[in-house]
N, C-alpha and C positions, 0 to 999 in steps of 0.2 A: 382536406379536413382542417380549419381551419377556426373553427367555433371555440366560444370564450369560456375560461374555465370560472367555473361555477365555487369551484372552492382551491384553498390551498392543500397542493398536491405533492409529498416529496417519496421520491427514488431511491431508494438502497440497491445498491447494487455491492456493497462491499458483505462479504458475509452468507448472502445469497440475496436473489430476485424479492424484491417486494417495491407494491405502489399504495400507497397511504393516503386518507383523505386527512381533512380536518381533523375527525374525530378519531385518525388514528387506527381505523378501520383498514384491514386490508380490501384491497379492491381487486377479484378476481380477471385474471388475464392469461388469454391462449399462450402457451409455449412457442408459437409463431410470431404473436402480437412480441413479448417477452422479447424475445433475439433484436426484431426491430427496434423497440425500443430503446435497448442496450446498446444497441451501434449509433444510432443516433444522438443518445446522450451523451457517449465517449468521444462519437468524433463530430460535436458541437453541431454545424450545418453542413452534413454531405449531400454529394449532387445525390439527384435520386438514381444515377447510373454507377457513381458508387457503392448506395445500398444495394441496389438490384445485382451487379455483379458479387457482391460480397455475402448478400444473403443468400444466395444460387449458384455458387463459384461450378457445379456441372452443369448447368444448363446453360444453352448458348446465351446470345446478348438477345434477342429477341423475346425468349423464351421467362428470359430471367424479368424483361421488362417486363410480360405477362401476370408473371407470378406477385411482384411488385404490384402491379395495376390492379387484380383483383385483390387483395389482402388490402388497399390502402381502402376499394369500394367495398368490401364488405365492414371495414371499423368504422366506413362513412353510414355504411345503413343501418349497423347495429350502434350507433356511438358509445362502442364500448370504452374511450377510454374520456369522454366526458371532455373533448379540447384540448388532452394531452399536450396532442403533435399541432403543428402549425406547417401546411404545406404548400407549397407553390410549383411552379410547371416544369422547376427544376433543384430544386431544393426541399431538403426534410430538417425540422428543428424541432427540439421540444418550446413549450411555449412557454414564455417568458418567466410568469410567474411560478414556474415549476421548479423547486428544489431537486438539489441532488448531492447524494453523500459525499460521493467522489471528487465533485468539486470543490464541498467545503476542504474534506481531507487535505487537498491538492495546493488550498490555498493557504491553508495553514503551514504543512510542507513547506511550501516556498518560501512565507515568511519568517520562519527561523530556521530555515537554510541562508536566508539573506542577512541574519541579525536582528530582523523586528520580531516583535510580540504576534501572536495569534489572534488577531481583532475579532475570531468570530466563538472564542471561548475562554475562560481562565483558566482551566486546563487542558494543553494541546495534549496529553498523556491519554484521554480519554477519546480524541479523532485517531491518533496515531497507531493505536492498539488495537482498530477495528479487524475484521477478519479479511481474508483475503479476495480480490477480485471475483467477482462470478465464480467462486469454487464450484468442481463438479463440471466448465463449461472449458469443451475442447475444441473448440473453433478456433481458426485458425487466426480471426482476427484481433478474440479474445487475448491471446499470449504476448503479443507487444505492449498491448496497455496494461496487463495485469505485471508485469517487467518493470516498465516505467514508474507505475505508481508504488512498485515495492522499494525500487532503487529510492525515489523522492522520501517516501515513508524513514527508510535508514538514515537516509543522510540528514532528516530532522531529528530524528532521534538523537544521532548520535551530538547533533547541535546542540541538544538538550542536555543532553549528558556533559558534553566538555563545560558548557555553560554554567552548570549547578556545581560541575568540579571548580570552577575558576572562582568559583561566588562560596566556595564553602558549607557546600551543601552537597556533603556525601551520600548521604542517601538518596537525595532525591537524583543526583548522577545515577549513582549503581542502579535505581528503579528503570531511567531509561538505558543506558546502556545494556543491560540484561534482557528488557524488554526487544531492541536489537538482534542480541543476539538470537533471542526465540524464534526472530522470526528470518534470519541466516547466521546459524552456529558455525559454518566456514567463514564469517566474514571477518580476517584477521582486525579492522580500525576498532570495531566492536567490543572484540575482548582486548584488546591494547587500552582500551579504557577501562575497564573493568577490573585490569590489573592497576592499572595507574591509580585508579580511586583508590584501592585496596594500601597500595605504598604508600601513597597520599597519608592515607590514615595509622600506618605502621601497622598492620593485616602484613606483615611479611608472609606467615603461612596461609595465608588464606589466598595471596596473590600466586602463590606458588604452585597451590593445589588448580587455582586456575586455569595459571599458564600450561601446566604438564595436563589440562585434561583437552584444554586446546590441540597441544602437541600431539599426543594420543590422535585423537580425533582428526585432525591433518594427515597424519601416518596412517592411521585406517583406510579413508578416504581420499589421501590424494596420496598419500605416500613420497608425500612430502614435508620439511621440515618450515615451523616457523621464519618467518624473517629476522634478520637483523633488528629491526626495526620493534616487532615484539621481545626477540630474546636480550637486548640490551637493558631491555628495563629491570629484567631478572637476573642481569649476568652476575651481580656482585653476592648473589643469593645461593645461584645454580651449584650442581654439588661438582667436586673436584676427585676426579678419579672412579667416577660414579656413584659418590656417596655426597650428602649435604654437606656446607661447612658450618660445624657447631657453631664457632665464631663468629660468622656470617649470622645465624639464625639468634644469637645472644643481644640483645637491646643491652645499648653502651649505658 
């Protein structure tokens, strides 16, 4: 299947499954169709022996090719997905002109992870906050890339955040840094910033109330104690003998 798309068509895949025309219209698709899809967008052009094993992981290699073979000829006789996919005798792709969330996401990611700007919006705050990979979907292949793109998500964030802290823009720091955290409350860099904007700003209590809900929340959960690396930022604050130091907490 290999037919020219008729209109522009984009992919969400962050949030949950949907395929969109021009007019923005959802375009109706089998939960079979859906999975294909989803693997081939994520992993750009796999052999068709990769989808087949992956979409069939119990049925043998024969069996899986089968399954693969009738599913690509019945989207061929129904052309349900209007040129989507672009196929050849050993490869699946989506077709060129087709958008995809994940990509943009992924590209913005990168580029301020790397220190550039988000060339595909002025605010990367509004890609980076999107919902989670295929929720709901527990496939085994799904769980790598929905990983990957959370770990790339944070680590722009958190780019965001140090970046608005350096530039004097506490807010707009704490909006991503928090943001962050929502989406891993274990992740100590996260709230290490979150404190630091807070001191930043002389929020001494408010960095505190931070750090100890952290702390809390480590000891629930891991049962384990912040780092060095968090609790230095606090140390001159932290209480002595188990209580706070009034001293400490008094602006000179």
């Amino acid at each position: 299947m290999g037919g020219v798309v008729t209109e522009s068509l984009h992919l969400t895949l962050l949030g949950g499954w949907d395929l969109t025309g021009a007019d923005r219209a959802p375009m109706p698709v089998s939960q079979q169709t859906q999975r294909l899809v989803a693997l081939v967008a994520l992993s750009r052009r796999p052999s068709r022996e990769y989808v087949a094993g992956t979409l069939w992981p119990e049925e043998s290699e024969h069996h899986a090719h089968s399954s693969l073979r009738t599913l690509l000829f019945r989207l061929r006789r129904r052309d349900e997905l209007g040129g989507l996919l672009s196929i050849t005798e050993s490869s699946i792709a989506l077709a060129r002109e087709v958008t995809v969330d994940v990509d943009q996401v992924a590209a913005c990611a990168s580029a301020l992870v790397a220190g550039r700007t988000c060339a595909s919006t002025p605010d990367p705050m509004s890609l980076l906050t999107q919902g989670d990979l295929l929720p709901g979907w527990y496939d085994d292949w799904v769980h790598p890339q929905r990983e990957r793109l959370r770990q790339l998500r944070l680590h722009a964030l958190e780019a965001v955040a140090e970046g608005c802290r350096d530039q004097g823009r506490p807010a707009e720091a704490l909006d991503a840094a928090l943001a962050a955290v929502h989406i891993e409350p274990l992740r100590e860099s996260s709230n290490r910033v979150v404190v630091g904007v807070h001191l930043q700003e002389g929020n001494v209590v408010e960095a505190l109330r931070h750090y100890h809900y952290f702390e809390r929340l480590l000891h629930d959960e891991l049962r384990i104690p912040p780092t060095t690396l968090m609790t230095d930022l606090v140390r001159p604050f932290l209480a002595t003998g188990g209580r706070r130091s009034h001293a400490a907490l008094t602006p000179a």
